[in-house]
C-alpha beads as a LAMMPS data file, in Angstrom:
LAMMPS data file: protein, C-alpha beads

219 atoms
218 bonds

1 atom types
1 bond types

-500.0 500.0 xlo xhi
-500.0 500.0 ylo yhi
-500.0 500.0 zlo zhi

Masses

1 110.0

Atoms # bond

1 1 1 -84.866 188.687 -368.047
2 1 1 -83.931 189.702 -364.945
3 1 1 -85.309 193.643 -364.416
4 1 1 -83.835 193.847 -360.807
5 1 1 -80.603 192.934 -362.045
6 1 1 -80.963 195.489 -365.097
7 1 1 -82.034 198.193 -362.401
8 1 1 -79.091 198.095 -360.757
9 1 1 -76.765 198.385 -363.260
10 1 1 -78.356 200.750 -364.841
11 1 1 -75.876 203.493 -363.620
12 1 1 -72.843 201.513 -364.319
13 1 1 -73.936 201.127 -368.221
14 1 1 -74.884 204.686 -367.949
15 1 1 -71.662 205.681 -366.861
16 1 1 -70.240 203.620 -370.164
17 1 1 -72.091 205.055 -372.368
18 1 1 -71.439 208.669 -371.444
19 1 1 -67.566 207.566 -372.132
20 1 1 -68.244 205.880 -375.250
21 1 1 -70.355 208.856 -376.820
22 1 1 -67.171 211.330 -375.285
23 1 1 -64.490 209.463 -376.579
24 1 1 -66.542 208.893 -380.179
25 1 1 -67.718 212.643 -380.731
26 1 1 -64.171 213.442 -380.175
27 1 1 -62.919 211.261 -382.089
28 1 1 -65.569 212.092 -385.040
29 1 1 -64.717 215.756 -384.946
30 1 1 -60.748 215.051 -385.083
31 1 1 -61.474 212.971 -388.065
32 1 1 -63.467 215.824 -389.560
33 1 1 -61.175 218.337 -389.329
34 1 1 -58.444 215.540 -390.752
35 1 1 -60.744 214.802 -393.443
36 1 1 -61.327 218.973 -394.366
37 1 1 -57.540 219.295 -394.099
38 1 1 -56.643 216.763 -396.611
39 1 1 -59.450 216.843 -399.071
40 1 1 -58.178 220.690 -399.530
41 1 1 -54.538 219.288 -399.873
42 1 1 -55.702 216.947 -402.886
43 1 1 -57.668 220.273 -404.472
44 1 1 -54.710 222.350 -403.729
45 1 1 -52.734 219.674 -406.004
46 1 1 -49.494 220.483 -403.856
47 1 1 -47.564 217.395 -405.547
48 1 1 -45.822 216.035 -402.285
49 1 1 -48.654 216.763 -399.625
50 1 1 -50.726 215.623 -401.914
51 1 1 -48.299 212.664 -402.139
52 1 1 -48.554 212.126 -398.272
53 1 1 -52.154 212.972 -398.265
54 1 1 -53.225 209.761 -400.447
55 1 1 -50.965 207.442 -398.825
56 1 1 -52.252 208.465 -395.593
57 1 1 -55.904 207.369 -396.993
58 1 1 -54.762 204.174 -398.019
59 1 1 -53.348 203.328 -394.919
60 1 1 -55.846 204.681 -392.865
61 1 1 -58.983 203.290 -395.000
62 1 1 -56.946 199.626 -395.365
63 1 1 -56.088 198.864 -391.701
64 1 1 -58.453 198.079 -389.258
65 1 1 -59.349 200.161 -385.954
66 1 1 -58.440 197.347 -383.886
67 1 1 -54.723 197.017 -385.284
68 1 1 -54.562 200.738 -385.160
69 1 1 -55.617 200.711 -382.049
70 1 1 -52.513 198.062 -380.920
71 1 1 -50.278 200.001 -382.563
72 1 1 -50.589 203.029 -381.101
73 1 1 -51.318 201.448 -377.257
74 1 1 -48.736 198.844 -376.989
75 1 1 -46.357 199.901 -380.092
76 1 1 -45.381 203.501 -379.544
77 1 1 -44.696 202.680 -375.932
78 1 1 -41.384 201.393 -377.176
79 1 1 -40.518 204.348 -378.691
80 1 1 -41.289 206.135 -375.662
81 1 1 -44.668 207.451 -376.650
82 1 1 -47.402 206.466 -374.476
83 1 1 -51.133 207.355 -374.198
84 1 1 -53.839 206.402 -371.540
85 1 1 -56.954 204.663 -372.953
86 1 1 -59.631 207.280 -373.774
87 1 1 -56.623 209.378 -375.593
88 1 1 -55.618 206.046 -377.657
89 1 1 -59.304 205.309 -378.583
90 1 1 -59.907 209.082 -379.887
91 1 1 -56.589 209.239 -381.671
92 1 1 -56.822 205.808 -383.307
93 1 1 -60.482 206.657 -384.358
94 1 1 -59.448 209.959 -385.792
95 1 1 -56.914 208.298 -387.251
96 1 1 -59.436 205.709 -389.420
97 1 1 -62.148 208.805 -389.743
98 1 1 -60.191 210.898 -391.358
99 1 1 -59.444 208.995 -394.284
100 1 1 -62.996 208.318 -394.695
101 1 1 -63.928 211.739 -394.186
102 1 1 -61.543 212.956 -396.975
103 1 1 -63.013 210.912 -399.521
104 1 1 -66.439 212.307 -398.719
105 1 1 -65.069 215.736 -398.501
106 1 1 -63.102 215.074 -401.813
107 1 1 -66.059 213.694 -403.609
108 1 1 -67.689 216.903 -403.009
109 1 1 -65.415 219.321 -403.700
110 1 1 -64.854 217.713 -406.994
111 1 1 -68.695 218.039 -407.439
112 1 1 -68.377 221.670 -407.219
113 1 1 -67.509 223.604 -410.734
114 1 1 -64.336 224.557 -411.412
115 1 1 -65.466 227.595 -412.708
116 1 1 -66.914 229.151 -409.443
117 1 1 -63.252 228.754 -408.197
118 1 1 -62.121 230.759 -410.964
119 1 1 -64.982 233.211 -410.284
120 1 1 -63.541 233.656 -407.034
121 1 1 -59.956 233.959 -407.566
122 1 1 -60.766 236.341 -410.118
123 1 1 -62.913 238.997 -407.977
124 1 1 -59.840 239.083 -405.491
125 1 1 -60.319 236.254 -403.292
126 1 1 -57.260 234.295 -402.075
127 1 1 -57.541 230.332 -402.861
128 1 1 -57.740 229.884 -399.278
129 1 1 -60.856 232.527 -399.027
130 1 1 -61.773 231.253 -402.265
131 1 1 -62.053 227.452 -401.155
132 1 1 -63.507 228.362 -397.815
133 1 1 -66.549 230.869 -398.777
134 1 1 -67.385 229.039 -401.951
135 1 1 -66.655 225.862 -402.670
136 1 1 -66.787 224.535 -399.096
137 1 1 -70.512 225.281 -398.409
138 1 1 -71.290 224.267 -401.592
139 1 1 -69.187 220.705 -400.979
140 1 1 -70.375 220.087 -397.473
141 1 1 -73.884 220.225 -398.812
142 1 1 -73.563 217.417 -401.488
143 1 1 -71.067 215.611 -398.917
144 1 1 -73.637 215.471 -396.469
145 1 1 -74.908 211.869 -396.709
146 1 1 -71.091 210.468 -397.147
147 1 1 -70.705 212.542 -393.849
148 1 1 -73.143 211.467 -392.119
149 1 1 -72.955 207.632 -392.858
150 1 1 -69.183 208.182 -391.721
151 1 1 -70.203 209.291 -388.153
152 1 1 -72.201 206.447 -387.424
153 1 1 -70.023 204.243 -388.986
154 1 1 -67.274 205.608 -386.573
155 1 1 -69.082 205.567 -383.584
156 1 1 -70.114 201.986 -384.137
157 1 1 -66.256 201.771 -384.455
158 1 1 -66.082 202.899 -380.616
159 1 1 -67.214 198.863 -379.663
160 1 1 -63.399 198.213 -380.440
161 1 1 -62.271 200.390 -378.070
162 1 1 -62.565 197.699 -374.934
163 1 1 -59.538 195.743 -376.772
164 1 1 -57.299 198.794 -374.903
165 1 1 -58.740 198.312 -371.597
166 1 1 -61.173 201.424 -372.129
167 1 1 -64.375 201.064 -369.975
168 1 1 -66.620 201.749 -372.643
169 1 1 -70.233 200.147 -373.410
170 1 1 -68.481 196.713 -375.218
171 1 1 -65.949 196.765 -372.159
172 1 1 -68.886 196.747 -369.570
173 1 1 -71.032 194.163 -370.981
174 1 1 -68.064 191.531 -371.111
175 1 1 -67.031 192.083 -367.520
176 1 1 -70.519 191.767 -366.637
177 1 1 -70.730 188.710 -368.604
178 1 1 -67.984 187.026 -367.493
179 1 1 -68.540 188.039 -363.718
180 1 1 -72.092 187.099 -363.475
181 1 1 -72.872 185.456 -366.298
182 1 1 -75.473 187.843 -367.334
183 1 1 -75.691 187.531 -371.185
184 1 1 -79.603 187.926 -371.600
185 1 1 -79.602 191.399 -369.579
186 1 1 -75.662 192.469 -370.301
187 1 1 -76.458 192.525 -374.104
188 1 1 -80.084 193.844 -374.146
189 1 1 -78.678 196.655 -372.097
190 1 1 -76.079 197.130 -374.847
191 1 1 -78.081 196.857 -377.832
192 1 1 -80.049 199.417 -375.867
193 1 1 -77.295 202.220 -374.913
194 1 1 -75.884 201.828 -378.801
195 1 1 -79.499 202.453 -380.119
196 1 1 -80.383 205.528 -377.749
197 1 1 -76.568 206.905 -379.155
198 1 1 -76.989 205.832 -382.835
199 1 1 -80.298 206.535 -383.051
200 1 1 -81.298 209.877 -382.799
201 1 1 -77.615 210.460 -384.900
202 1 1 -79.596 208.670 -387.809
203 1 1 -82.656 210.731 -387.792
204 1 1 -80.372 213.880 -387.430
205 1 1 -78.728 213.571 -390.409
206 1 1 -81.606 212.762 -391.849
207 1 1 -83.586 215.757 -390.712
208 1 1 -80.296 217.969 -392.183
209 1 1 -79.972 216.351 -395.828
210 1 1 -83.804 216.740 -395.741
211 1 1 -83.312 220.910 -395.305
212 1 1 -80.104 221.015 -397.721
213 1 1 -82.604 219.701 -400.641
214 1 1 -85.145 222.003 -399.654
215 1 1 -82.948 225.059 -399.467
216 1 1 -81.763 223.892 -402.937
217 1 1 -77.907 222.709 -402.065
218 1 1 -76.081 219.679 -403.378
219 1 1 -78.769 219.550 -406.149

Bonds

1 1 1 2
2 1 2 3
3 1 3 4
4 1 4 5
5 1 5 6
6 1 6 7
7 1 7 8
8 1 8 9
9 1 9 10
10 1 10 11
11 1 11 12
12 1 12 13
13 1 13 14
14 1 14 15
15 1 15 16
16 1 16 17
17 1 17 18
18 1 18 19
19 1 19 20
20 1 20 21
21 1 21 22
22 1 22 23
23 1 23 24
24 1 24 25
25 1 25 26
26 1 26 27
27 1 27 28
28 1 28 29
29 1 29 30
30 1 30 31
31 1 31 32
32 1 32 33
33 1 33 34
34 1 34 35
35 1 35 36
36 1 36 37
37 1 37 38
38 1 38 39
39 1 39 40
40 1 40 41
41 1 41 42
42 1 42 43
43 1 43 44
44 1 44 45
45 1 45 46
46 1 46 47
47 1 47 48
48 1 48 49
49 1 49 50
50 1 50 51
51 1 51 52
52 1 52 53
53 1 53 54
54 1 54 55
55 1 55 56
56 1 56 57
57 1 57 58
58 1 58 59
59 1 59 60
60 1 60 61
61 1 61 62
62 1 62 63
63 1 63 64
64 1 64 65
65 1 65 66
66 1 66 67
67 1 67 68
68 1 68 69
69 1 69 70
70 1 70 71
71 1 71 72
72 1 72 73
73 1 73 74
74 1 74 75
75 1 75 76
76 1 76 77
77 1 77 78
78 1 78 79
79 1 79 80
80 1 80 81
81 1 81 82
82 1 82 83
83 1 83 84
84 1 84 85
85 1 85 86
86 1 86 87
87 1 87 88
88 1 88 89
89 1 89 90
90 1 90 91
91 1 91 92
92 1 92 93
93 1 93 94
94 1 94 95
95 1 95 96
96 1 96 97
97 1 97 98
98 1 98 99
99 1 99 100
100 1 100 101
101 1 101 102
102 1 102 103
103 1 103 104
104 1 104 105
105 1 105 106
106 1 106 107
107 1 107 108
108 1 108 109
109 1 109 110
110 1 110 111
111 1 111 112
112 1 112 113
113 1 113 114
114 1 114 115
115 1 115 116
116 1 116 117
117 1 117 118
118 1 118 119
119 1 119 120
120 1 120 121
121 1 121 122
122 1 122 123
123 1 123 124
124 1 124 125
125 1 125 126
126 1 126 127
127 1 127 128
128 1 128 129
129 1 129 130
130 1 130 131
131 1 131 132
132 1 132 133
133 1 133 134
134 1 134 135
135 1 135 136
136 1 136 137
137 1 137 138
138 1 138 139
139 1 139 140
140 1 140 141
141 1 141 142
142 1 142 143
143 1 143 144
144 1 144 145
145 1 145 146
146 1 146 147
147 1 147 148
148 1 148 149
149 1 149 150
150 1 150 151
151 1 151 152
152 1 152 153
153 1 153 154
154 1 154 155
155 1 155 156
156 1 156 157
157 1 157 158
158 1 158 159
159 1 159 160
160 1 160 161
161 1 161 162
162 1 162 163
163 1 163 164
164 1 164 165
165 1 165 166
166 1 166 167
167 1 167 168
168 1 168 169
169 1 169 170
170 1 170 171
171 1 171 172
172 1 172 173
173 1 173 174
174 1 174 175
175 1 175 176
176 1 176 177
177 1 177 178
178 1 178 179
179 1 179 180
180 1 180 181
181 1 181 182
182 1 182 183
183 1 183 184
184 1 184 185
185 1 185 186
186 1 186 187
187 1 187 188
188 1 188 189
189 1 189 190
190 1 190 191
191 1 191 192
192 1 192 193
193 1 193 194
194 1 194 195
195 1 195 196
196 1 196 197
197 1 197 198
198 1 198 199
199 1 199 200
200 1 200 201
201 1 201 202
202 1 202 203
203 1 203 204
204 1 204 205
205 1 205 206
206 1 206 207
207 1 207 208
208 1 208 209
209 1 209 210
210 1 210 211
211 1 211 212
212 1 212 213
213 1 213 214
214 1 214 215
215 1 215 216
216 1 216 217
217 1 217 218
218 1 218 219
């Protein structure tokens, strides 16, 4: 192991890993607000966005990030649609999220009693009001491990993102690799920069479904 070497990288990995957690959180938050969007389209039971709303799960769930990716990068271009790296890599990835994040959304919303709903609409709340102030909280709390798994799942995803020419952490570690042949040090560094970003993600959401249960939510 060469700790010289590793030195004096260390602000080019840095500099990838700053991208990689930019491009992933928004990607992760696009994908939540997909995933909130359509799980309250399949409670709504609108019969064609709901329509739309499940085949856009299916094809988002079944396809992976890496054809999605290609597809949007080198595909749309013939259409005349064209996006830069970093904007490919955070739609594609909210493109995959969200489909994950409406089934966890979906699964808790479903956990929630129909009858609190029913409450709702009956004091005067609108569904809207009615899905947002009650049900919502209520379904974010028992959604919170699905959630949770889903955002490090997704920014594990971001190690595809190199495949488009986007500097990121995966990106740097090959060039380094094939310009210096540097595999010891290139991939320690990586394992490294993924752990200090995954990490402390992990023990967040486990500190948060920790203080759900103990404020008596999603129980």
């Amino acid at each position: 192991m060469d700790w010289a070497y590793i030195e004096s990288v260390l602000p080019l990995y840095g500099k990838a890993a700053w991208l990689t957690l930019r491009t992933g959180t928004a990607g992760i938050l696009l994908a939540t607000l997909v995933g909130l969007l359509c799980a309250a389209a399949l409670h709504w039971k609108v019969p064609v966005l709901r329509q739309i709303t499940a085949a856009y799960v299916e094809l988002s769930r079944n396809t992976p990030l890496l054809v999605q990716l290609f597809f949007i990068y080198y595909g749309l271009p013939k259409i005349g649609i064209k996006t830069d790296p970093e904007a490919c890599g955070i739609i594609g990835l909210a493109f995959l999220g969200g489909g994950y994040m409406t089934e966890a959304f979906r699964s808790g919303v479903e956990a929630v009693d129909r009858i609190q709903e029913e409450s709702a609409l009956s004091l005067g709340l609108t569904r809207f009001q009615a899905f947002r102030h009650v049900i919502l909280p209520q379904a974010a709390a028992v959604s919170a491990p699905a959630f949770m798994a889903n955002v490090i799942f997704l920014m594990k995803e971001t190690s595809v993102f190199s495949a488009v020419s986007l500097m990121d952490l995966m990106f740097t570690a090959k060039d380094q690799i094939g310009l210096y042949y540097r595999t010891t040090e290139s991939l320690f560094l990586l394992v490294s920069a993924y752990l200090l970003i995954l990490l402390p993600l992990s023990l967040l959401g486990t500190f948060w479904e920790r203080r759900l249960r103990h404020a008596g939510f999603g129980t």
